[in-house]
C-alpha positions, 0 to 999 in steps of 0.5 A: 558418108557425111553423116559418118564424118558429121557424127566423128566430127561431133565426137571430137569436139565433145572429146575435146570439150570435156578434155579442155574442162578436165584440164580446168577443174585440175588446174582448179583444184590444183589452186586450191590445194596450194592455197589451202597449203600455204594458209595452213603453213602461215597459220603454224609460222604463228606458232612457236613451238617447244619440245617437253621433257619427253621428246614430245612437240609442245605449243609455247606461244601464239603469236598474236598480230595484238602487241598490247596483248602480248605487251601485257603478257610479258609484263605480266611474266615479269612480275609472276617470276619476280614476286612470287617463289617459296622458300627455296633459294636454287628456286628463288634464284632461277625464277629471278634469272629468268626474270632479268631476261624480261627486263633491263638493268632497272629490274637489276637494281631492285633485285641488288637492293633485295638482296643487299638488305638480305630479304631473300635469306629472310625468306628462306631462313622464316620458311616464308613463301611469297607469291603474287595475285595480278589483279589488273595491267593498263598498257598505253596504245602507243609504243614504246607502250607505258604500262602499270601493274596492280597487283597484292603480294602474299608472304605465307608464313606457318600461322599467319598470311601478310598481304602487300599492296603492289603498284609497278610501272615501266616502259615496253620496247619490242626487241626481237622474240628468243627463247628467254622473251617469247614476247618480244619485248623487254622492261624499261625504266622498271619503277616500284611505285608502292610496296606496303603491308594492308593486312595480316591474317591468321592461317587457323 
């Protein structure tokens, strides 16, 4: 009779051993799955996306916890719309729109001067494309982050190619990220410092 009640009393306690580990390894497991969950949720919130022409979801831009990056991006983007454009004036236009959302009213100004001296309607009457070659940005460490752009513009004619020097400063204060400033920064105290022919070319 002993030995029966010993042998139950044994089983019971294996039985509520491997339940109170059942019990853990779910309580383990469970901890897992959550925190696998909220990384992977944290990792997309680093993500902005869009959606294409097709209904599609695209990825825009990761956001980076580097601001100097992000701060050499933006002006970087700036330049590439404000600089570069074919002989097309809607084109022209929308690239210099979206260009003023990066920037304050000292892009404006330069974008007034441009247009008061008729350069654009130049352009588009000589069927003159103008792009932009980056060739290095240096942005301060500290904010509001300094920044200075080299770069060589190209006005591409027919039968010849003239080759700018371009040299640009300006000033990057954090704003918060929209559609338009992906970023989150937007241009001050613009300032072209050189603008000058260095070489012409023949397209033959």
């Amino acid at each position: 009779m002993f030995k029966v009640l010993n042998v139950i009393e044994k089983t019971l306690k294996r039985q509520y051993i491997f339940l109170l580990l059942t019990v853990f390894l779910s309580f383990v497991l469970i901890g897992v799955i959550t925190i696998f969950y909220l990384s992977h949720t944290f990792q997309n919130k680093k993500v902005v996306y869009a959606i294409d022409n097709t209904g599609n979801a695209i990825v825009l831009k990761e956001v980076n916890e580097n601001p100097l990056e992000e701060a050499k991006g933006h002006f970087k983007d700036f330049h590439l719309l404000f600089f570069g454009f074919p002989p097309d004036g809607k084109q022209i236009q929308t690239n210099i729109d979206q260009a003023l959302y990066l920037i304050d009213e000292s892009g404006r100004t330069y974008y007034n001067t441009f247009r008061e001296n008729h350069y654009y309607n130049k352009l588009i009457a000589s069927n003159i494309s103008q792009s932009i070659t980056i060739d290095s940005v240096f942005v301060s460490s500290r904010h509001p982050y300094q920044a200075r752009l080299y770069g060589r513009i190209f006005l591409i004619r027919a039968s010849m190619i003239v080759e700018r020097s371009l040299i640009t400063t300006g000033q990057l204060r954090r704003v918060q990220r929209s559609e338009n400033a992906p970023h989150g920064f937007i241009i001050e105290k613009f300032r072209i410092v050189q603008l000058k022919d260095i070489k012409t070319y023949s397209r033959d």
